[in-house]
C-alpha positions in Angstrom: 62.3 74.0 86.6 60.9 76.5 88.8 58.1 78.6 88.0 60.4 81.5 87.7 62.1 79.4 84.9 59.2 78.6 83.5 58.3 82.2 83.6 61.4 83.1 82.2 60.9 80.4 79.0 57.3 82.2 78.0 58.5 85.6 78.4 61.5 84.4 75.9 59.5 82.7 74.1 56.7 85.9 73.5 54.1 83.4 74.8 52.4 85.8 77.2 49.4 87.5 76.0 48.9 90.5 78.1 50.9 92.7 79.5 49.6 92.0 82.5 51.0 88.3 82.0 54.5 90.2 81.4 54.5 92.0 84.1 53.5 89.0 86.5 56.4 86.9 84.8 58.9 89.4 85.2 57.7 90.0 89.1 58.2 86.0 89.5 61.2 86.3 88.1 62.6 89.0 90.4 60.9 87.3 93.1 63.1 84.1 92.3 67.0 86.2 91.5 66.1 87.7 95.1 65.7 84.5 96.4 69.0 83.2 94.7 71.4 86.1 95.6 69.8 85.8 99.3 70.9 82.0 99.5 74.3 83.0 97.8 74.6 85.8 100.8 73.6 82.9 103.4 75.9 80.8 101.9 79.0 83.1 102.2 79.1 83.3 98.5 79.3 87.1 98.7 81.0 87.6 94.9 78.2 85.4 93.4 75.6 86.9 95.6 77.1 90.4 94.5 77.2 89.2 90.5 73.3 87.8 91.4 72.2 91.6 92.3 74.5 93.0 89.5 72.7 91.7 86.8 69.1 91.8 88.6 70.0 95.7 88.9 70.6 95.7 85.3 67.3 93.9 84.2 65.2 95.7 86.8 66.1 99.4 87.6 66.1 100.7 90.9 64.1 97.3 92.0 67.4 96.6 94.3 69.2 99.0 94.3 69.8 99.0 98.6 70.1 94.8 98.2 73.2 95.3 95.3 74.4 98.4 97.2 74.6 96.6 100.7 76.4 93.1 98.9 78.7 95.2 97.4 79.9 96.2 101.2 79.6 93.1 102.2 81.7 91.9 99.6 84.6 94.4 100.4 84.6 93.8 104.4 84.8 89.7 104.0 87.3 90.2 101.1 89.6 92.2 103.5 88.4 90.1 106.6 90.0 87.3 105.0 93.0 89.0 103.4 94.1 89.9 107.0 93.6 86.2 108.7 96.1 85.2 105.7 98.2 87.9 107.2 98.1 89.6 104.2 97.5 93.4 105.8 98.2 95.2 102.1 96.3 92.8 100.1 93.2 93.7 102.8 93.9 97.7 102.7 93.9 97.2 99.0 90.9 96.5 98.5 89.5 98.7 100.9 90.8 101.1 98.8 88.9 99.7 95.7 85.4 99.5 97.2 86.5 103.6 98.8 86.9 104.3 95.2 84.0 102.4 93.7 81.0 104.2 92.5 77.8 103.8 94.7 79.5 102.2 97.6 82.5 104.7 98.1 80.5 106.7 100.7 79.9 103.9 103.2 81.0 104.5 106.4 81.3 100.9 107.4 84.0 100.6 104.9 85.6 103.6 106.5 85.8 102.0 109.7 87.5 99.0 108.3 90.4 101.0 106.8 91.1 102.9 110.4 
């Protein structure tokens, strides 16, 4: 595994001795769910990328919040880029409408300039 894994195992495991150890593993393990939703994003796999920053939001608190913020976008414009090139205009405007209403990405203007 990798050493984030590995990381991951002591930290589970209460193996680390200091918390200077626990802070290091849980560094290396952000360092590593970065990493993954980043080659996710690269990928095009925008709703795992998105679930990726989710859940590293969750473990680490306003570590990423910009990163999950600016997937979350993402996520929205290619969802309603591809409704529309299956000429499916409501399906796209729909969610639009979803990520307008969402909480923490509702604001965004680039979503704004999709729906006009």
């Amino acid at each position: 595994g990798t050493a984030a894994d590995n990381a991951r195992l002591l930290r589970e495991a209460a193996l680390l001795d200091t918390t200077e150890e626990e802070a290091d593993a849980k560094e290396l393990i952000l360092f590593q769910g970065k990493a993954d939703a980043m080659l996710k994003e690269k990928n095009g796999e925008w709703a795992e990328a998105v679930a990726l920053w989710q859940k590293l939001n969750t473990e680490y608190p306003r570590r990423v919040v910009d990163e999950t913020r600016r997937a979350r976008i993402q996520l929205a414009l290619r969802t309603a880029d591809s409704d529309i090139a299956r000429r499916q205009p409501q399906q796209a405007l729909a969610a639009l409408d979803a990520a307008l209403a969402a909480p923490g990405i509702g604001e965004a203007w680039e979503l704004y300039l999709k729906r006009v």
